[in-house]
C-alpha positions in Angstrom: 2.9 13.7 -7.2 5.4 11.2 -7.9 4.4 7.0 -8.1 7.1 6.5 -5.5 5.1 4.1 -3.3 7.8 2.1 -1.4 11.0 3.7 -1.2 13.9 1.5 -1.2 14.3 3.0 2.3 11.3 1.4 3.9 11.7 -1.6 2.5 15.8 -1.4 3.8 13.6 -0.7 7.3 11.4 -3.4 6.6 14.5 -5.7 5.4 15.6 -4.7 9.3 12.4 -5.6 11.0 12.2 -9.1 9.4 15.9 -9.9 11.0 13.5 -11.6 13.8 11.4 -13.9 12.0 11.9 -16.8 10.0 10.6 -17.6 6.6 7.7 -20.4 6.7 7.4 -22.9 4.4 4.6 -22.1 2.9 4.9 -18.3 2.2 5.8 -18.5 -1.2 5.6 -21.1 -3.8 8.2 -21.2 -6.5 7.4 -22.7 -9.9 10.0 -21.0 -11.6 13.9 -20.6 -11.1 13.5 -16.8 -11.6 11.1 -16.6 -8.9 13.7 -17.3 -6.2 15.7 -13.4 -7.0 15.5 -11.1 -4.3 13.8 -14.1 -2.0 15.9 -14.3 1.5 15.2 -17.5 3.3 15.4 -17.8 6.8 16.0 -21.2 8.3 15.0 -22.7 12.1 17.4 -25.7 12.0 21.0 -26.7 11.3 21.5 -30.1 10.4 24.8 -32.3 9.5 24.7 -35.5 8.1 25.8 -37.3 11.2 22.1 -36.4 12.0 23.3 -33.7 14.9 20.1 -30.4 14.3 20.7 -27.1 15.7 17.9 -25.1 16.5 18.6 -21.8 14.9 17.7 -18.3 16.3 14.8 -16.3 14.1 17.1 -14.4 11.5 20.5 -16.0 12.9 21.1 -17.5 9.4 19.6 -16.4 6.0 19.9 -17.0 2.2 19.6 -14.0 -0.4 19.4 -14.8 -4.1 20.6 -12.0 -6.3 21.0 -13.6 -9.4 25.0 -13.4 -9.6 25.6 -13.6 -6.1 24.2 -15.6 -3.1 24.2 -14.2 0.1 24.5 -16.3 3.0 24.7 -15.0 6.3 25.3 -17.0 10.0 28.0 -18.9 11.6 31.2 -20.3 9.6 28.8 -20.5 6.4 28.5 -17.2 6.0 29.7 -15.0 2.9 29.2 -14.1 -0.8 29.1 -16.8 -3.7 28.7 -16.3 -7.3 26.6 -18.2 -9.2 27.0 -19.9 -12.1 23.6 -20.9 -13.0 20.2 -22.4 -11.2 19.1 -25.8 -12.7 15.8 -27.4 -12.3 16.3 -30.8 -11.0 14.0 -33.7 -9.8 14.1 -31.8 -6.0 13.6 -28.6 -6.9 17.0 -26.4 -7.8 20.0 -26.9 -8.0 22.2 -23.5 -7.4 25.8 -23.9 -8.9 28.2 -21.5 -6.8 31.8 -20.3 -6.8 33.6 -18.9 -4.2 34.0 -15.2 -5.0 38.0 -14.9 -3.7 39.2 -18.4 -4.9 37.3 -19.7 -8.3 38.7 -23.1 -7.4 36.6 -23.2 -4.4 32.7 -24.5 -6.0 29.8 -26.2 -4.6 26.1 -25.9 -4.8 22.6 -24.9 -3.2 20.3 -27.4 -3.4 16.8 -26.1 -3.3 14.1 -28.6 -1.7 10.9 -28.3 -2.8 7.4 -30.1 -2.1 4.6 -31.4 -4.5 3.1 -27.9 -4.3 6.6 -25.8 -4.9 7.0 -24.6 -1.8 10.8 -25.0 -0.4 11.1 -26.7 2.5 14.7 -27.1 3.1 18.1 -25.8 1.4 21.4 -27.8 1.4 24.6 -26.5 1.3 27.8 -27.4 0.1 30.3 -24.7 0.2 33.2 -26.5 -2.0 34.0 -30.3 -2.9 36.0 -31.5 0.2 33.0 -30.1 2.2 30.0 -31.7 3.6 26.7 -31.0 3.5 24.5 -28.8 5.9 20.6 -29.2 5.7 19.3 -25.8 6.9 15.8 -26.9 7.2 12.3 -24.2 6.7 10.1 -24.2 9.8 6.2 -25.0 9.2 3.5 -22.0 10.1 2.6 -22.4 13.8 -1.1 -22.7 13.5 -1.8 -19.4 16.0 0.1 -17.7 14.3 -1.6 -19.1 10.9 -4.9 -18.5 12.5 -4.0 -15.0 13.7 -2.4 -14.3 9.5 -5.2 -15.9 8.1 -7.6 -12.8 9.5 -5.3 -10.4 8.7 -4.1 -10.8 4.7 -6.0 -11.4 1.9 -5.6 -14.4 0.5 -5.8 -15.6 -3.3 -9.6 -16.2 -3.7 -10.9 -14.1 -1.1 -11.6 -10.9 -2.9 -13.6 -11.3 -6.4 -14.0 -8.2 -8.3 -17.3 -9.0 -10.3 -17.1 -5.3 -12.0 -14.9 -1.9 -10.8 -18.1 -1.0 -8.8 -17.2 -3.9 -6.3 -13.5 -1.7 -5.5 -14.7 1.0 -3.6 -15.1 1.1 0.1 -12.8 -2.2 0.1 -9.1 -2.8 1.7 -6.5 -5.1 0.4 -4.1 -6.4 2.9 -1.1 -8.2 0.4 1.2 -10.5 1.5 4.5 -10.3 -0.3 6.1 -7.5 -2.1 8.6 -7.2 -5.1 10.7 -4.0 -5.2 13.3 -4.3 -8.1 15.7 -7.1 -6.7 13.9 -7.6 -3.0 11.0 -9.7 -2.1 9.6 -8.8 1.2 7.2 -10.9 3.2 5.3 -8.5 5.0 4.2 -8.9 9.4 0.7 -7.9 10.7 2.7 -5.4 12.6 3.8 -3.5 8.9 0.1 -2.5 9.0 0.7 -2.2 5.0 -3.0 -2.3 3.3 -4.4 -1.1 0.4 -7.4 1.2 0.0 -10.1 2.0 -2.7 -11.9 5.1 -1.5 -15.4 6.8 -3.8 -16.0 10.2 -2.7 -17.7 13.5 -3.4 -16.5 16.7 -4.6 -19.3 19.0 -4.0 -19.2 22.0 -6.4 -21.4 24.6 -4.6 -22.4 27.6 -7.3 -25.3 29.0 -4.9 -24.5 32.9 -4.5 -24.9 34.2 -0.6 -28.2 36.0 -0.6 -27.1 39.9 0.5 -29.6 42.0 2.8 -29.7 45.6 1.5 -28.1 47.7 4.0 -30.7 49.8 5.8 -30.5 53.6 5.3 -30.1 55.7 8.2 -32.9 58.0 9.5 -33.3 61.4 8.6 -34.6 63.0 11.8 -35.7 66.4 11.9 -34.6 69.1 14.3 -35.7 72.4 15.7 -33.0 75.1 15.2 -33.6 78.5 17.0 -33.4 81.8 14.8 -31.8 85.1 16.4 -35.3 86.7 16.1 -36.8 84.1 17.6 -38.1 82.0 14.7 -37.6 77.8 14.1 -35.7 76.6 11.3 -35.9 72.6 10.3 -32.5 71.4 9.9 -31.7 67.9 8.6 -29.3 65.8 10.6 -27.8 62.4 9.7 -28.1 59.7 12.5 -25.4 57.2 12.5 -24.6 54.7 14.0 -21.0 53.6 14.3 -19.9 49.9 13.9 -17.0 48.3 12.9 -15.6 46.9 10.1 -16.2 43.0 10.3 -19.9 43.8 11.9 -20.7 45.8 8.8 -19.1 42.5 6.4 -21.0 40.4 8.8 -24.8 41.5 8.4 -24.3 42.8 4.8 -23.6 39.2 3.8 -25.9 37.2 5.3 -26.8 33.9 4.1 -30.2 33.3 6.1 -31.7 30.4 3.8 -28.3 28.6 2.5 -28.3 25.1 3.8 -25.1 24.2 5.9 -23.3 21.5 3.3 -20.6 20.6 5.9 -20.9 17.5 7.2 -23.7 15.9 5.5 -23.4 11.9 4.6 -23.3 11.1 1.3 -26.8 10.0 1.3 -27.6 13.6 2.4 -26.0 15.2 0.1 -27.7 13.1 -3.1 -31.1 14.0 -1.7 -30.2 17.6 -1.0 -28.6 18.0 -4.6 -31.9 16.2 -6.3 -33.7 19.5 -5.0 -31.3 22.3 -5.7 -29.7 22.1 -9.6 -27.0 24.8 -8.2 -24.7 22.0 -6.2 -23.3 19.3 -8.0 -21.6 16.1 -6.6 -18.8 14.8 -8.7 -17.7 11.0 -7.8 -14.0 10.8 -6.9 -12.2 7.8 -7.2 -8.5 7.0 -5.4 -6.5 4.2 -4.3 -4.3 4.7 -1.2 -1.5 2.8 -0.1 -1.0 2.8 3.7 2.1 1.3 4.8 4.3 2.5 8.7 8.0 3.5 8.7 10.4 2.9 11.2 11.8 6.1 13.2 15.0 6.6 14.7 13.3 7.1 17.9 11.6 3.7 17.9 8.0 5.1 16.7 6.5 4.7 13.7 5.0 7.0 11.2 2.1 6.6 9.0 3.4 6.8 5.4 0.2 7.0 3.1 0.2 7.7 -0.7 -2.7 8.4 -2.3 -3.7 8.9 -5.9 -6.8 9.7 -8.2 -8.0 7.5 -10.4 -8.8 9.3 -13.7 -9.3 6.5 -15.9 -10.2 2.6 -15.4 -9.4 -0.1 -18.6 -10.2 -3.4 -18.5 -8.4 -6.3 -21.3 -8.5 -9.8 -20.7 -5.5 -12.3 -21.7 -7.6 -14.9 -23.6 -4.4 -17.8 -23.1 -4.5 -17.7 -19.5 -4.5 -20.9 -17.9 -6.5 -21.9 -14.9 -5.1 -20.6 -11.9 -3.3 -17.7 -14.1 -3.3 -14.7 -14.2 -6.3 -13.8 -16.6 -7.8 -10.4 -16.3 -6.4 -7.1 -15.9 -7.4 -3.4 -14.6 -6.0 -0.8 -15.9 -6.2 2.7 -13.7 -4.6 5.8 -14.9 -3.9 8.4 -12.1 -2.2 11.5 -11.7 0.4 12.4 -14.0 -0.9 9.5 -16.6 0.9 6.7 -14.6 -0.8 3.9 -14.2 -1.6 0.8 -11.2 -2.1 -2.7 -12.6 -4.7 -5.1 -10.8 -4.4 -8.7 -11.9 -7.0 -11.2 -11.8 -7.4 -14.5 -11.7 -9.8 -16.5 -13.9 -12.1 -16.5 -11.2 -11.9 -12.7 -11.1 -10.8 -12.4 -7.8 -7.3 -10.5 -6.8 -3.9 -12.1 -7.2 -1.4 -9.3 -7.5 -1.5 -5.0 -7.7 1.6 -3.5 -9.4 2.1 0.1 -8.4 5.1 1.6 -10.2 8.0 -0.5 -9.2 6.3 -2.3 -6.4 4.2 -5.5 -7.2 2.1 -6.2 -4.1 0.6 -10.0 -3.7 -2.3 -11.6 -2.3 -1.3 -15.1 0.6 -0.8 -18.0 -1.6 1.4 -17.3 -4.2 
């Protein structure tokens, strides 16, 4: 089984889904230039400098960074504009951009941000003899913050004291990184992440077989031309068919039904017989829903053995950093990365080319 996790088709389905929603302010913080790639912004209000605001339609207007290109789409502002480079500046960033047909044609994206690196606002200027256009990020509406706030796990809320604290649990990230595309995922994705403990029960106990009963001998009279008895053997049998014959030659009368016992049942029940064995099974499962054509949605689930678990600790990890790391090696020797922070509770899960993470970031 291949570590394909999410297909760059879901997340193009997912990319489709999120047309309706905006982006909040505080769904992503962004201490870094580089953390802006793949990020699309989605704005609730227009504003010019005359002061005139627009309220904008969930998904009418959005900003892709690509890292040479932005993509802006919506009303007359929309298109594709190199860049020439993103510059920290005492607002945030500062996004240098060329128009793609006409190199003469350059203005900028200025990138707001607030004391805690969240953006709340972008400004563009599409060329010099433009003006300005504030496209302004809409706050979280608090039911909908309290209804998120139950759903995903937030940075802080799971601690992972040892690997004995993963199993039984469910992650529920936030955000996800696919190559170039960071996706904000909706409660309605349903996208969670599962560490399951089971049993394999290895049963060597042998069917007890009943010795088939030999059929009577029963003796009969024969009369003799002169009058005398002869005793003449003769086999009784009775007929039966094939699968009644299988059927009480092979049956097990004292072998304990194993189906369907708890765990807990089967530990006591192996304690008294040294013939079954329980091996522990570990997996992680990723549970996420794809669109259909048809407007359903399917249940796309994949789910790995864990063969191996590594821990290493990076000792130069600032607070708030990422400081531990849990290394599980699954089928075909790939391997899932859980990050930690110093606290040792869950910040980010990196599953082949996918890097899941927890609200907060």
């Amino acid at each position: 089984m291949k570590l394909r996790l999410l297909t760059l088709f879901i997340l193009l389905s997912f990319a489709l889904q999120a047309q309706d929603h905006y982006s909040y302010i505080t769904d992503r913080r962004f201490w870094a230039p580089d953390m802006l790639y793949g990020y699309s912004f989605k704005p609730n209000i227009k504003e010019t400098l005359d002061g005139d605001k627009q309220k904008l339609k969930a998904g009418s207007y959005s900003f892709t960074y690509s890292g040479n290109y932005l993509y802006v789409k919506g009303g007359n502002v929309e298109g594709v504009y190199s860049v020439n480079n993103v510059m920290p500046s005492e607002y945030g960033y500062k996004m240098n951009l060329m128009n793609a047909r006409d190199p003469s044609i350059q203005g900028h994206l200025k990138i707001i941000l607030n004391d805690v690196a969240q953006v709340e606002a972008l400004v563009l200027k599409r060329s010099r003899k433009e003006q300005e256009i504030i496209f302004h990020l809409p706050v979280l509406p608090s039911d909908r913050k309290k209804r998120e706030t139950k759903y995903f796990t937030d940075l802080g809320d799971f601690e992972i004291e040892d690997t004995d604290s993963l199993w039984g649990e469910k992650i529920y990230p936030f955000l996800v990184e696919h190559g170039d595309v960071q996706y904000r995922f909706q409660a309605g994705d349903s996208t969670y992440i599962e560490f399951i403990e089971t049993y394999k029960v290895v049963d060597k106990r042998k069917p007890i077989k009943e010795p088939k009963v030999k059929p009577e001998k029963k003796k009969k009279k024969k009369k003799k031309g002169d009058g005398e008895e002869e005793l003449v053997e003769e086999l009784e049998i009775e007929e039966m068919d094939e699968d009644e014959d299988e059927m009480e030659s092979d049956t097990i009368p004292d072998l304990v039904d194993l189906t369907g016992m708890s765990k807990e049942e089967l530990e006591e029940y192996a304690a008294t017989d040294p013939k079954v064995k329980l091996i522990l099974e570990y997996f992680i499962v990723l549970n996420t829903f794809e669109d259909q054509e048809d407007g359903t949605r399917r249940l796309v689930e994949d789910k790995y053995q864990i063969k191996k678990m590594d821990e290493r600790e990076d000792s130069n990890a600032r607070k708030g950093e990422e400081r531990f790391q849990i290394d599980l090696t699954v089928d075909g020797n790939k391997h899932i990365y859980l990050y930690l922070l110093d606290d040792k509770t869950i910040s980010s899960i990196e599953m082949g080319f996918d890097k899941f993470y927890m609200r907060g970031h």
